[in-house]
Residue frames as a rotation matrix with the C-alpha (Angstrom) as fourth column:
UNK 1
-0.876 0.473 -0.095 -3.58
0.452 0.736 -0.504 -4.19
-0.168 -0.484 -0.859 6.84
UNK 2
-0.481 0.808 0.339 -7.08
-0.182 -0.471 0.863 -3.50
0.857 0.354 0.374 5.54
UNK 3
-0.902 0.430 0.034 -9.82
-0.045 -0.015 -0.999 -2.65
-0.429 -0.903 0.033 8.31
UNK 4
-0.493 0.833 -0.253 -13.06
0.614 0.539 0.576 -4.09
0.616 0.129 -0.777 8.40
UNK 5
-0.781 0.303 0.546 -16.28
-0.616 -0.520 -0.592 -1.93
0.104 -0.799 0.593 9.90
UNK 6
-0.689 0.522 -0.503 -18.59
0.684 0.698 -0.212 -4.34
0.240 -0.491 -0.838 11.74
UNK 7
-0.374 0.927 0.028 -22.74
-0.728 -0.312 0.610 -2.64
0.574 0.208 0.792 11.16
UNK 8
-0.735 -0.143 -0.662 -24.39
0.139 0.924 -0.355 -4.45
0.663 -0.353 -0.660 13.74
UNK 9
0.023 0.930 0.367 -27.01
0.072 -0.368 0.927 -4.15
0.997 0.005 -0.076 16.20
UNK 10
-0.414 -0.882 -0.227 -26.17
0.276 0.116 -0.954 -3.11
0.867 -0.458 0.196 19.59
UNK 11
-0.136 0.428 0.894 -28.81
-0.680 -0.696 0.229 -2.70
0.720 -0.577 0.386 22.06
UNK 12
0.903 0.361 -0.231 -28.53
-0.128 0.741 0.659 -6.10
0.409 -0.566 0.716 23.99
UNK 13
0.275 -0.937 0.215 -25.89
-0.904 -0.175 0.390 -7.64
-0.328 -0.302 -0.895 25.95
UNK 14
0.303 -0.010 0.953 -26.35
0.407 0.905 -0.120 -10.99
-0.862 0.425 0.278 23.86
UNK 15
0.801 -0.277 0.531 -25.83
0.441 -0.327 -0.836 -8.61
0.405 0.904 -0.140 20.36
UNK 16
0.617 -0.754 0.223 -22.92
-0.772 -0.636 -0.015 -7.10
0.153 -0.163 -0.975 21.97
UNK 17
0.108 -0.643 0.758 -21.26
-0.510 0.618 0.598 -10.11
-0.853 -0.452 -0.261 23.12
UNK 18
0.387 -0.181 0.904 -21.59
0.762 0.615 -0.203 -11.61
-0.519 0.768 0.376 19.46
UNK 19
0.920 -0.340 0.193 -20.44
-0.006 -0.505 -0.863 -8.38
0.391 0.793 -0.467 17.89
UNK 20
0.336 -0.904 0.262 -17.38
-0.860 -0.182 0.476 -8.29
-0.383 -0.386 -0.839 20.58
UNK 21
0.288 -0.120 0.950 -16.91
0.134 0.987 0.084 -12.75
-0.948 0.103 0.300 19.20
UNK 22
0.766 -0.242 0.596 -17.12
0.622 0.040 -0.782 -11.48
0.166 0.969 0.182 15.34
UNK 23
0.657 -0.754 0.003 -14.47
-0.716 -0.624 -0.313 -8.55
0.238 0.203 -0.950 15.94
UNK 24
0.002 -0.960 0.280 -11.95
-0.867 0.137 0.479 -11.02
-0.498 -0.244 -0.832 17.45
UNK 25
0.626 0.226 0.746 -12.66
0.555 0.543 -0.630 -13.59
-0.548 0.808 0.214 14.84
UNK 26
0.960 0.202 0.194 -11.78
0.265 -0.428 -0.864 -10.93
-0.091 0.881 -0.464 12.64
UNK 27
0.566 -0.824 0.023 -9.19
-0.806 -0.548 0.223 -9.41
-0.171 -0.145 -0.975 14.23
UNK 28
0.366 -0.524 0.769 -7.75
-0.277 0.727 0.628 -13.22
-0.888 -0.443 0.121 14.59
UNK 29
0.412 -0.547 0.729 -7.26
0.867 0.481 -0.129 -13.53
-0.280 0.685 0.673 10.49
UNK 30
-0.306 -0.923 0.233 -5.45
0.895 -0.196 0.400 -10.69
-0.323 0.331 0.886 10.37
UNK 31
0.140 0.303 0.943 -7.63
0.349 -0.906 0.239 -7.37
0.927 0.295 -0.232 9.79
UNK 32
-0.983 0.180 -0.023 -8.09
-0.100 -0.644 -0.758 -4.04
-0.151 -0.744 0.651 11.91
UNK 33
-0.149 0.920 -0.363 -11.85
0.868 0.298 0.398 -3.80
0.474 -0.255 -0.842 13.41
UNK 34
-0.906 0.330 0.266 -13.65
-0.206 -0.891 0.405 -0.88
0.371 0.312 0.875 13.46
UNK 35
-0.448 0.722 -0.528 -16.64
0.789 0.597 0.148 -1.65
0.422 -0.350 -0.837 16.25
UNK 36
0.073 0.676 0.733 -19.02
0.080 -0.737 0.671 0.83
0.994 0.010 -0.108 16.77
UNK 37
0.515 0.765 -0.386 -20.06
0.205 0.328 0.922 -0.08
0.832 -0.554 0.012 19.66
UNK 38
0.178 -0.845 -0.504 -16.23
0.884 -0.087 0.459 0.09
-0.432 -0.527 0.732 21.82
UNK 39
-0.201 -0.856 0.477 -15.07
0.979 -0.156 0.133 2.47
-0.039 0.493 0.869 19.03
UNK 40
-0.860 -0.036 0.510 -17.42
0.219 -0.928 0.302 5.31
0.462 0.371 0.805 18.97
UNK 41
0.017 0.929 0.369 -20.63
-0.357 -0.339 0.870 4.96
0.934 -0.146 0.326 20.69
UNK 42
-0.276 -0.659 -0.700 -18.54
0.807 0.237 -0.541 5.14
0.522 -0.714 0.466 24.28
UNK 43
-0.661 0.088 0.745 -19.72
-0.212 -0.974 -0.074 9.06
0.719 -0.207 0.663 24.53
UNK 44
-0.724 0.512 -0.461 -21.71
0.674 0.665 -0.321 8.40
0.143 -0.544 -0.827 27.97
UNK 45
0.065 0.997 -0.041 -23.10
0.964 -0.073 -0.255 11.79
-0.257 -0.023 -0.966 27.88
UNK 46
-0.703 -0.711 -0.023 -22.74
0.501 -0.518 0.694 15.29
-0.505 0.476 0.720 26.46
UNK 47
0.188 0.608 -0.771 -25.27
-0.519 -0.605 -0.604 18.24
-0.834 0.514 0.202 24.65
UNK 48
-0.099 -0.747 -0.657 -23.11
-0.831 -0.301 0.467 16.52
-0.547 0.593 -0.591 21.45
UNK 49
-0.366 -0.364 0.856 -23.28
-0.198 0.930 0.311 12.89
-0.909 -0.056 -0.413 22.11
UNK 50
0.348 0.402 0.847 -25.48
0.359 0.777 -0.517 11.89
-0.866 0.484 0.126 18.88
UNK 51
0.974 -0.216 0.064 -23.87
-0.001 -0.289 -0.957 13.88
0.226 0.933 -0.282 16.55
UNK 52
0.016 -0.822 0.569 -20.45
-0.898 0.238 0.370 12.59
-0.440 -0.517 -0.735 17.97
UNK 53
-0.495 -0.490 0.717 -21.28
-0.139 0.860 0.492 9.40
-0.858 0.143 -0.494 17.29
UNK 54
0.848 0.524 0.078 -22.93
0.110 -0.030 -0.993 9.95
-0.518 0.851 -0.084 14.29
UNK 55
0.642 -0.727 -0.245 -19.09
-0.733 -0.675 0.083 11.63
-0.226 0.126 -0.966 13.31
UNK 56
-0.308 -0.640 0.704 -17.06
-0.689 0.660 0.299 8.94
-0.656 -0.393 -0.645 14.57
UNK 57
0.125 0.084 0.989 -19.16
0.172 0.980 -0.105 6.21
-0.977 0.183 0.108 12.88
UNK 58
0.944 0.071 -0.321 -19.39
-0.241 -0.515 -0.823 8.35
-0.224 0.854 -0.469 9.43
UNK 59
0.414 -0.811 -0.414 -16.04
-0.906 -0.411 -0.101 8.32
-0.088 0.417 -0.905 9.44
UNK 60
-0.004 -0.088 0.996 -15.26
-0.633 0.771 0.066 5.12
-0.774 -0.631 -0.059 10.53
UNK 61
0.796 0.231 0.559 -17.48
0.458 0.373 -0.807 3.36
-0.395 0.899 0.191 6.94
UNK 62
0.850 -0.269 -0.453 -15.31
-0.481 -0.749 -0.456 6.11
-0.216 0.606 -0.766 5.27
UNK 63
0.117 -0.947 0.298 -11.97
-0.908 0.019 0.419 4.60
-0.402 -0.320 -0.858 6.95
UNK 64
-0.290 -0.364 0.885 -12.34
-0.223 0.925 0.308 0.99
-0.931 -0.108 -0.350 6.30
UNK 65
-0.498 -0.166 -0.851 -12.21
-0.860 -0.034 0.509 -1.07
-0.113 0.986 -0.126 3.14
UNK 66
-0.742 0.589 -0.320 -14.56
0.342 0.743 0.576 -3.60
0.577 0.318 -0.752 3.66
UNK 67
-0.190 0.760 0.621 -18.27
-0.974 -0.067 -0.215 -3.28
-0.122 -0.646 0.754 5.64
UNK 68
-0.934 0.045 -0.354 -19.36
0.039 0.999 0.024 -6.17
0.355 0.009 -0.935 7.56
UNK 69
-0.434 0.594 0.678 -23.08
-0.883 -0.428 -0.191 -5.93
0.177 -0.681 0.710 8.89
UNK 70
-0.889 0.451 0.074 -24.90
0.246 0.608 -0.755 -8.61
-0.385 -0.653 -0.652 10.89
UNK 71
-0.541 0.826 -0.155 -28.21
-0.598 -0.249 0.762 -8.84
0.591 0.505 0.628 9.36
UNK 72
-0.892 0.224 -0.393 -29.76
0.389 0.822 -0.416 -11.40
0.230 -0.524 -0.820 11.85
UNK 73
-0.629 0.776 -0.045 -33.46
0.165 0.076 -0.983 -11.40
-0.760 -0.626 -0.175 13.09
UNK 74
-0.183 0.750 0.635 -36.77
0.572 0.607 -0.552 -10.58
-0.799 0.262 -0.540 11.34
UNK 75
0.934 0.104 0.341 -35.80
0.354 -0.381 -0.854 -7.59
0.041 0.919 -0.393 9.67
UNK 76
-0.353 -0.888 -0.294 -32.41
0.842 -0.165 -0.513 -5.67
0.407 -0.428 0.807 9.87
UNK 77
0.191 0.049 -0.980 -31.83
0.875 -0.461 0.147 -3.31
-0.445 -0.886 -0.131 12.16
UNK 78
0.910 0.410 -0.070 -32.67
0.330 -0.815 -0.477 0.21
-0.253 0.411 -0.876 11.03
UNK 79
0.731 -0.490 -0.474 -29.03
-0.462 -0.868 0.184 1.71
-0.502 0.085 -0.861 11.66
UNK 80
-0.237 -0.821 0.520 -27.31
0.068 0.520 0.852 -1.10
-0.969 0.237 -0.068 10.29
UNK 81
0.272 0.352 0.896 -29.40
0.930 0.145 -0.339 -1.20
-0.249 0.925 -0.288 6.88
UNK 82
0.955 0.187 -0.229 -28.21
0.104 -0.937 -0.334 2.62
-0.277 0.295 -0.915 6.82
UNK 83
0.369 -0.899 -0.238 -24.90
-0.416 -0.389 0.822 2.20
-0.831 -0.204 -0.517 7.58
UNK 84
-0.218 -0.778 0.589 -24.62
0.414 0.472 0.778 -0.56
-0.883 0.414 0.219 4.77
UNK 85
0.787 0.607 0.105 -26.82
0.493 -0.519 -0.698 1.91
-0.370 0.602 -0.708 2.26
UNK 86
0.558 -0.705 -0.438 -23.57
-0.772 -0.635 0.038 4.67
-0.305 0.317 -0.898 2.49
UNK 87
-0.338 -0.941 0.028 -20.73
-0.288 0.132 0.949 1.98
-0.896 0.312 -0.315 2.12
UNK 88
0.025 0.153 0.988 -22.45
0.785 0.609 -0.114 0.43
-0.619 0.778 -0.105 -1.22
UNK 89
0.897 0.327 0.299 -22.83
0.443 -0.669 -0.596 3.94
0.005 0.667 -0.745 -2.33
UNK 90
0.692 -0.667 -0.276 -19.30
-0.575 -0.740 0.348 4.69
-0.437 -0.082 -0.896 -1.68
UNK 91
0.652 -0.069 -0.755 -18.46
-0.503 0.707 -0.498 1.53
0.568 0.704 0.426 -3.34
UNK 92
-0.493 -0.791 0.363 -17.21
-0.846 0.338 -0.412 -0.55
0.204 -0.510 -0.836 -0.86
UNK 93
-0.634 0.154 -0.758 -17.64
-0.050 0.970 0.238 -4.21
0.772 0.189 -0.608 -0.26
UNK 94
0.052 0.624 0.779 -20.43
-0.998 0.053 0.024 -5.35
-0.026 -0.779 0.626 1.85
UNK 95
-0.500 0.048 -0.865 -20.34
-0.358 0.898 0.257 -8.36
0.789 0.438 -0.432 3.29
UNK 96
0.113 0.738 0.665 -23.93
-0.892 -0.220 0.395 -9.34
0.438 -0.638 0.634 5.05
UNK 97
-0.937 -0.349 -0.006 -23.64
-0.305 0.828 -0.471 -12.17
0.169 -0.440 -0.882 7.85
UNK 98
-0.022 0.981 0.194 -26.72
-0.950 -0.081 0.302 -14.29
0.312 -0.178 0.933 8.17
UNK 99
-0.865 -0.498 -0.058 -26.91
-0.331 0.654 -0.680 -16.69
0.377 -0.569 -0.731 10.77
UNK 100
-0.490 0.792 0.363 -30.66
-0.527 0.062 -0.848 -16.62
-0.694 -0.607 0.387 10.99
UNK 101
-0.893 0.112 0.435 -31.88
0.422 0.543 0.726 -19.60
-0.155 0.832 -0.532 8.91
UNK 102
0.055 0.890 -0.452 -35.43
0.305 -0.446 -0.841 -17.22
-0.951 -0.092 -0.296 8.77
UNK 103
-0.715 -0.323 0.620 -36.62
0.683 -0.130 0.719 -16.29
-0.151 0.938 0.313 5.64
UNK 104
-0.501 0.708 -0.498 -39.10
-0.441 -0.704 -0.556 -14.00
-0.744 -0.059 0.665 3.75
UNK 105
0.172 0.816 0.552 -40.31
0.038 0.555 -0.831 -16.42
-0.984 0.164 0.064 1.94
UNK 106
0.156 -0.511 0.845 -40.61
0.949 0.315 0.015 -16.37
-0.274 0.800 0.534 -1.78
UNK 107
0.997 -0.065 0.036 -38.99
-0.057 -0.980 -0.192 -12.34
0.047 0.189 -0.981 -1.32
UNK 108
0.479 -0.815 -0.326 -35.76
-0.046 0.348 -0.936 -13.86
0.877 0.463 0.129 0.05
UNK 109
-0.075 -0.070 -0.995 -33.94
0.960 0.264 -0.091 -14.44
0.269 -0.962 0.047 2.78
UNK 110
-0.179 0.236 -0.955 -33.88
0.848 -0.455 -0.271 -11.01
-0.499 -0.858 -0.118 3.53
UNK 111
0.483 0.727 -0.488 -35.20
0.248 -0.648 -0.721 -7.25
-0.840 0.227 -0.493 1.99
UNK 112
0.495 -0.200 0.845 -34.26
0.822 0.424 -0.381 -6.81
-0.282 0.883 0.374 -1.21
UNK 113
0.731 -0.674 0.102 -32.56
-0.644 -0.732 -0.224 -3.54
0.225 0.098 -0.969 -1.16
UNK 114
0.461 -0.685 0.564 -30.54
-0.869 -0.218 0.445 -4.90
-0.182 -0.695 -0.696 1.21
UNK 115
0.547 -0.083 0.833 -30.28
-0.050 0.990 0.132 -8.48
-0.836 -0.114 0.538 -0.11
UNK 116
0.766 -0.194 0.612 -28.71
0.613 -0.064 -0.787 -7.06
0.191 0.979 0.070 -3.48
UNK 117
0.715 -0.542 0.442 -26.19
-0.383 -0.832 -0.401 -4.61
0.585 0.117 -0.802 -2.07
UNK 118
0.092 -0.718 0.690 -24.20
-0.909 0.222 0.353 -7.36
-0.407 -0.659 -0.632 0.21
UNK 119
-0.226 -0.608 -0.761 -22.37
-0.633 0.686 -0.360 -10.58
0.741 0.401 -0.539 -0.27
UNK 120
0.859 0.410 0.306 -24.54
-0.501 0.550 0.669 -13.24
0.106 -0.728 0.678 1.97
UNK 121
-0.688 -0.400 -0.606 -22.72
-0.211 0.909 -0.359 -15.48
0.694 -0.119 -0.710 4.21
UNK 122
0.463 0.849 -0.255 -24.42
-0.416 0.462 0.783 -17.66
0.782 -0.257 0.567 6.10
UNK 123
0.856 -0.127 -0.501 -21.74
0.485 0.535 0.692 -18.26
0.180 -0.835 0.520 8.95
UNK 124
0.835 -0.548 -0.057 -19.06
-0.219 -0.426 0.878 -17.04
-0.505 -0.720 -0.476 10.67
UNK 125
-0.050 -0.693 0.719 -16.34
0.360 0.659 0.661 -19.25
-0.932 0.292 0.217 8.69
UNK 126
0.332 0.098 0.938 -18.01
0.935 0.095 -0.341 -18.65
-0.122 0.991 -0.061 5.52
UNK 127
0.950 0.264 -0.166 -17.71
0.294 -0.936 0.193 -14.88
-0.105 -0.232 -0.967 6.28
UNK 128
0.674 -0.725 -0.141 -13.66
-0.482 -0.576 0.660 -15.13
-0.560 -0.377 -0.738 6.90
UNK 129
-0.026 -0.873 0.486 -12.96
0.453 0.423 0.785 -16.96
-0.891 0.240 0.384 4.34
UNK 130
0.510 0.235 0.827 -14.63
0.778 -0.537 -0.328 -14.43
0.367 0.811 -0.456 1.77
UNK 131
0.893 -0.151 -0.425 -12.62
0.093 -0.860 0.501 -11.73
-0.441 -0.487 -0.754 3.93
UNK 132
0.212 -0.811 0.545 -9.54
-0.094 0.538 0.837 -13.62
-0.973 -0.229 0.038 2.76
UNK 133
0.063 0.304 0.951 -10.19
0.839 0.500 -0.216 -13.86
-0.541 0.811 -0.223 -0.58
UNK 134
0.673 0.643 0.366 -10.88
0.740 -0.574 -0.352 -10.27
-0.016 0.508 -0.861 -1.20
């Protein structure tokens, strides 16, 4: 069973509830999920904690054979655009979710590093059935 890590933003309880909706989505066709958020960035406090979960998630991209990242809003979210920087450079699949019909205009829908190093989908559905495929 290949595992999927889910790059996401996580500082709301509206982005958490949609990252906790895409993991069981995921989990529902049939991958393991790899969620920051439950999986590694639990440490509540500690001299350690950021370089804990700095560990945990490192390893995490390492573990899984696909990267999913949530690219929603006006730009992406700093740690996600990092997280999908390492898997592209470790060659692994990215596959960016964009559910925000926002654009940049005539740059693209979204920064061009970041628009060239992932496989847009553009929904939830579209997202699991390229998961399937791959």
């Amino acid at each position: 069973m290949r595992t999927i890590y889910i790059a996401a933003p996580l500082f709301s309880e509206a982005e958490c509830d949609f990252n906790r909706k895409l993991r069981d989505e995921i989990k529902g066709a049939g991958f393991n999920v790899f969620l920051p958020q439950e999986d590694s960035n639990n440490i509540k406090d500690g001299i350690n904690r950021q370089e804990i979960i700095f560990n945990k998630n490192l390893k995490g991209i390492e573990n899984s054979d696909i990267l999913v990242a949530v690219i929603d809003g006006t730009d992406v979210d700093s740690g996600t655009a990092w997280e999908i920087g390492f898997a592209f450079a470790k060659g692994k699949p990215v596959l960016g979710l964009r559910t925000d019909f926002r654009t940049l205009g005539i740059e693209g829908t979204v920064n061009l590093m970041i628009e060239r190093s992932v496989i847009l989908c553009a929904s939830v559905s579209e997202l699991l059935n390229r998961l399937k495929s791959m």
